[in-house]
C-alpha positions as MATLAB code, in Angstrom:
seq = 'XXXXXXXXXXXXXXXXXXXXXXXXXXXXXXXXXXXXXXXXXXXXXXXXXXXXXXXXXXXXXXXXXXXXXXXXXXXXXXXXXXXXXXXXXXXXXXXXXXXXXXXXXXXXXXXXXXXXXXXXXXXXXXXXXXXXXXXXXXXXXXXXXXXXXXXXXXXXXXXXXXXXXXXXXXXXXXXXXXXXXXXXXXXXXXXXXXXXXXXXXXXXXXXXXXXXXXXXXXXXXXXXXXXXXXXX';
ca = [
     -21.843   -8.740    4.815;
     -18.466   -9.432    6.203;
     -15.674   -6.529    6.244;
     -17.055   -4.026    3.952;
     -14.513   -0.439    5.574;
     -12.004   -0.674    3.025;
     -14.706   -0.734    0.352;
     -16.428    2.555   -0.596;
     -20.448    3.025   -0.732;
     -20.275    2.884   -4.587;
     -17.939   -0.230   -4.323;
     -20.418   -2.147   -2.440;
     -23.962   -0.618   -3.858;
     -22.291   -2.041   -7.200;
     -21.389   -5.190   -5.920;
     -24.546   -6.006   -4.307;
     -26.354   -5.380   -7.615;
     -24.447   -7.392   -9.627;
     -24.926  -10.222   -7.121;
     -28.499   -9.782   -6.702;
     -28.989   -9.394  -10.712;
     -27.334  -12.865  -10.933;
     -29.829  -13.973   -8.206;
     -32.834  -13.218  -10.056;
     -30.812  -14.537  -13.542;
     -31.021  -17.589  -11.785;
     -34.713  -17.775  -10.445;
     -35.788  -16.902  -14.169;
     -33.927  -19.124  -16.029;
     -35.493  -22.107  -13.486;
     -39.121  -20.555  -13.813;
     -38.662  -20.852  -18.055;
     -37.621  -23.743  -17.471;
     -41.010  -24.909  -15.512;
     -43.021  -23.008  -17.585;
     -41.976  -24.830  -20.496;
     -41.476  -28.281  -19.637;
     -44.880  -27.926  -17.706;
     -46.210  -26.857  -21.548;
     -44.336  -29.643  -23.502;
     -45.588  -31.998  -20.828;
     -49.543  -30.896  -20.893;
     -48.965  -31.256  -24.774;
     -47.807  -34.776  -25.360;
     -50.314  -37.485  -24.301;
     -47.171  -39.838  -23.857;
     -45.440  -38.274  -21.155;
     -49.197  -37.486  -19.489;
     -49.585  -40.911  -19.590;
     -46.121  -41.557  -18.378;
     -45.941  -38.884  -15.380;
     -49.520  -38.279  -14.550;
     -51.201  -41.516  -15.196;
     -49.368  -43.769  -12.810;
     -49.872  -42.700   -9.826;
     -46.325  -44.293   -7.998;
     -44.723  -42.519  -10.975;
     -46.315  -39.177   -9.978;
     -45.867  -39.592   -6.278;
     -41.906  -40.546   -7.292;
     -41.437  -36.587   -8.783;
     -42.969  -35.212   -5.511;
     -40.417  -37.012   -3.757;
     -37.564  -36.573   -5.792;
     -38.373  -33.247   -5.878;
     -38.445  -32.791   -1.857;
     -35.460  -34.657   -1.675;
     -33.403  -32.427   -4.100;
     -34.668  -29.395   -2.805;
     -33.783  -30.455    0.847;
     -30.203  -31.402   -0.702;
     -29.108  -28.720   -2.112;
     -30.671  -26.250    0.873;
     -28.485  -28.631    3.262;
     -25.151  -29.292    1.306;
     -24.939  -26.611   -0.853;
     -21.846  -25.021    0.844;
     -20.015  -28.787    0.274;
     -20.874  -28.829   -3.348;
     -18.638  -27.060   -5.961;
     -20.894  -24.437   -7.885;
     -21.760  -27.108  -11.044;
     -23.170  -29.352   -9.222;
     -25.160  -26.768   -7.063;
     -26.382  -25.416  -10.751;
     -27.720  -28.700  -12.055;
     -29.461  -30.062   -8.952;
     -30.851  -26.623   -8.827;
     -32.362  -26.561  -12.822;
     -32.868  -30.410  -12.719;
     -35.336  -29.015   -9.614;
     -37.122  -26.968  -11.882;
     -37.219  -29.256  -14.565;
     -39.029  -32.184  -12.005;
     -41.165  -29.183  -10.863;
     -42.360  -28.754  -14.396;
     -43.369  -32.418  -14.973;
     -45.621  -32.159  -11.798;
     -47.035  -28.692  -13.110;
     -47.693  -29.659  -16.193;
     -50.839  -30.712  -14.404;
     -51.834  -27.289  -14.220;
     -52.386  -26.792  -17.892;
     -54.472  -29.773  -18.370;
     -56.653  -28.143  -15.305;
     -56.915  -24.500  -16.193;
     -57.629  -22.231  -18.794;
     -54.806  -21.070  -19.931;
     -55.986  -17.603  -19.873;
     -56.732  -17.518  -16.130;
     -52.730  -19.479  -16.151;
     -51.083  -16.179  -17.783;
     -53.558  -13.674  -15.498;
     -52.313  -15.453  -12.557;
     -48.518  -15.292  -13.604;
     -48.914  -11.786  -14.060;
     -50.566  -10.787  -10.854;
     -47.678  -13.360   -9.364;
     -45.108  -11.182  -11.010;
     -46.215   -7.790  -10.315;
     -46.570   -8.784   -6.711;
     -42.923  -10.274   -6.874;
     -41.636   -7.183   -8.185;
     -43.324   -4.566   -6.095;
     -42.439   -6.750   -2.717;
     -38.566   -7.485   -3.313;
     -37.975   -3.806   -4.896;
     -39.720   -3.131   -1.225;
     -37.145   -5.520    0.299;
     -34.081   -4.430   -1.665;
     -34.683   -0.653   -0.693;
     -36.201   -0.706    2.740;
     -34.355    0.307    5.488;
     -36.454   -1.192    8.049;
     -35.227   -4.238    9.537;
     -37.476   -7.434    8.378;
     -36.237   -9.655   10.700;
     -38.768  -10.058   13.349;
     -41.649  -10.028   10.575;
     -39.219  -12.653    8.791;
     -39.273  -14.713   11.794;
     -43.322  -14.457   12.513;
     -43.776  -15.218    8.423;
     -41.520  -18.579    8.859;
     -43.754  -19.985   11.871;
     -46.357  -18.831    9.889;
     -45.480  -21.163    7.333;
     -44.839  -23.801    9.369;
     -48.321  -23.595   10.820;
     -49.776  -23.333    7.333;
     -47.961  -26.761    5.916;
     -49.662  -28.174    9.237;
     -53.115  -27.375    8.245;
     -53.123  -28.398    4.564;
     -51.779  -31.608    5.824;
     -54.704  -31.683    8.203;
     -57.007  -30.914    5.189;
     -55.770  -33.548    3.303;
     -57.645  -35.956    5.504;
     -60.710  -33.419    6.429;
     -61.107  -31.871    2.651;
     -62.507  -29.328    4.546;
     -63.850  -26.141    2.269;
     -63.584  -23.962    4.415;
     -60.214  -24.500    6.123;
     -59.044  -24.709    2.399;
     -59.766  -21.316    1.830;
     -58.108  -19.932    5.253;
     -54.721  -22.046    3.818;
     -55.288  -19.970    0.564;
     -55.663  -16.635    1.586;
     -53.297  -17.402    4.717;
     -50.426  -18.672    2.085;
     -50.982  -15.764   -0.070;
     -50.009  -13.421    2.961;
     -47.141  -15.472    3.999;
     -46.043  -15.521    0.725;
     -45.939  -11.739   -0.373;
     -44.097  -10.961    3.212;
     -41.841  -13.901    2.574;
     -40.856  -12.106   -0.846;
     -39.699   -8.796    0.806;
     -37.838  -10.810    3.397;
     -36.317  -13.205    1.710;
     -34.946  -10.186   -0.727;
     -33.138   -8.467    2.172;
     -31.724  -11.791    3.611;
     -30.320  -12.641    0.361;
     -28.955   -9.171   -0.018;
     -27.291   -8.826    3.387;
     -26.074  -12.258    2.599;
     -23.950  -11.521   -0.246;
     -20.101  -10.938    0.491;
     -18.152   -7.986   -0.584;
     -15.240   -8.467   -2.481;
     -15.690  -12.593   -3.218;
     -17.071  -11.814   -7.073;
     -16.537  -15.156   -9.135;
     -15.305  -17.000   -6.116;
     -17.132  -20.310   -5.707;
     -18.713  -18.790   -2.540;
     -20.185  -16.085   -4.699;
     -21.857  -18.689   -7.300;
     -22.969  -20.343   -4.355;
     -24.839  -17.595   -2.025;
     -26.295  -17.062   -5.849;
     -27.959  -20.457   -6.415;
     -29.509  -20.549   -3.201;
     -30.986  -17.030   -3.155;
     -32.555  -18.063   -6.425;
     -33.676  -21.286   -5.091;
     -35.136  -19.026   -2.150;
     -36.898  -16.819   -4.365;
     -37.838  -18.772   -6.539;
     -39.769  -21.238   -4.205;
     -41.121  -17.960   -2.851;
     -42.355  -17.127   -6.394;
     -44.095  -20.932   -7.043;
     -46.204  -20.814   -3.980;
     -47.771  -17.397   -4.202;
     -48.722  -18.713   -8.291;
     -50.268  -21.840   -6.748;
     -52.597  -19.822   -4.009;
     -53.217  -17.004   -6.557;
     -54.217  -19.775   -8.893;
     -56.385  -21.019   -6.264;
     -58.562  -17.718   -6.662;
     -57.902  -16.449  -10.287;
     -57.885  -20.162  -11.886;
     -60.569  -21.115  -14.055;
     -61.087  -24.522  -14.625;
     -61.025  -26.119  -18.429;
];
């Protein structure tokens, strides 16, 4: 956290707030704005047609969508904070058109159940990262190669559309996910910087602890969906 002895306790419990209430500003203003193009999408047979009906179209969102993602992770720290902000909500707003194929799929009863179990986890597991003492490094570490190992085998099951192994990715993802949360929390926390408030650095470390978190937040929805989803 950089140099923090001529700052008092209150000093930098306050200034850790404030940075990690702009964080999660950040990660909700990107999930509205999924949520609701994914809804305006799902609602106009136009852009269904125009997004989900080509296929080349489709498969161009997916990846634009890795590419930006994989930009901004890589070069945020060259990029002045505007341009971090709008590759970051144009992110959301490409992860929208591709979700919008969610609505047309499930109820959307089952959709808001789903966000809500997705949000009450998310709150209960970075309030546990925030707070903790504990050191979540090590469990940090095992979650990552975790993950890695879990991208592996749904690639795998693309080819196999295996049932079963489909299931183990769900339920797998789910735990990787909700330890990722709490991690990911206390990362972004220690990552902060006393005494750089409005500094471009600041804006910065902001965007991509939301983009963190927030990517955090999409992937537990899509494996709790994958139990709690009810088809239309």
């Amino acid at each position: 956290m950089g140099n923090n002895d001529k700052y008092s306790a209150r000093q930098i419990a306050a200034e850790t707030q404030r940075y990690i209430t702009k964080v999660y500003l950040w990660m909700s203003l990107a999930l509205i704005i999924t949520g609701g193009v994914a809804v305006w999408t799902a609602s106009s047979p136009d852009l269904i047609d125009l997004f989900l009906g080509n296929e080349y179209v489709f498969m161009g969102l997916l990846i634009s969508e890795f590419l930006l993602v994989a930009f901004l992770a890589g070069w945020v720290k060259r990029m002045s904070p505007e341009v971090a902000s709008l590759v970051f909500l144009g992110y959301s707003v490409l992860n929208g058109l591709t979700f919008s194929v969610i609505f047309l799929t499930f109820t959307m009863s089952s959709i808001a159940t789903t966000f809500f179990i997705t949000a009450g986890t998310f709150a209960v597991m970075s309030i546990y990262g925030y707070f903790t003492n504990t050191d979540l490094t090590r469990w940090g570490n095992l979650l990552i190669m975790a993950l890695f190992g879990l991208v592996i085998a749904s690639f795998v099951n693309l080819l196999y559309q295996s049932e079963t192994l489909d299931w183990i990715t769900t339920y797998a993802g789910i735990f990787i996910f909700v330890g990722l949360i709490a991690y990911d929390t206390q990362k972004i926390k220690k990552m902060n910087m006393i005494g750089n408030e409005g500094s471009d650095d600041d804006k910065r470390e902001a965007i991509i602890g939301a983009l963190t978190l927030y990517l955090d937040f999409i992937n537990l929805f899509l494996k709790l969906l994958r139990l709690f989803g009810r088809k239309k």
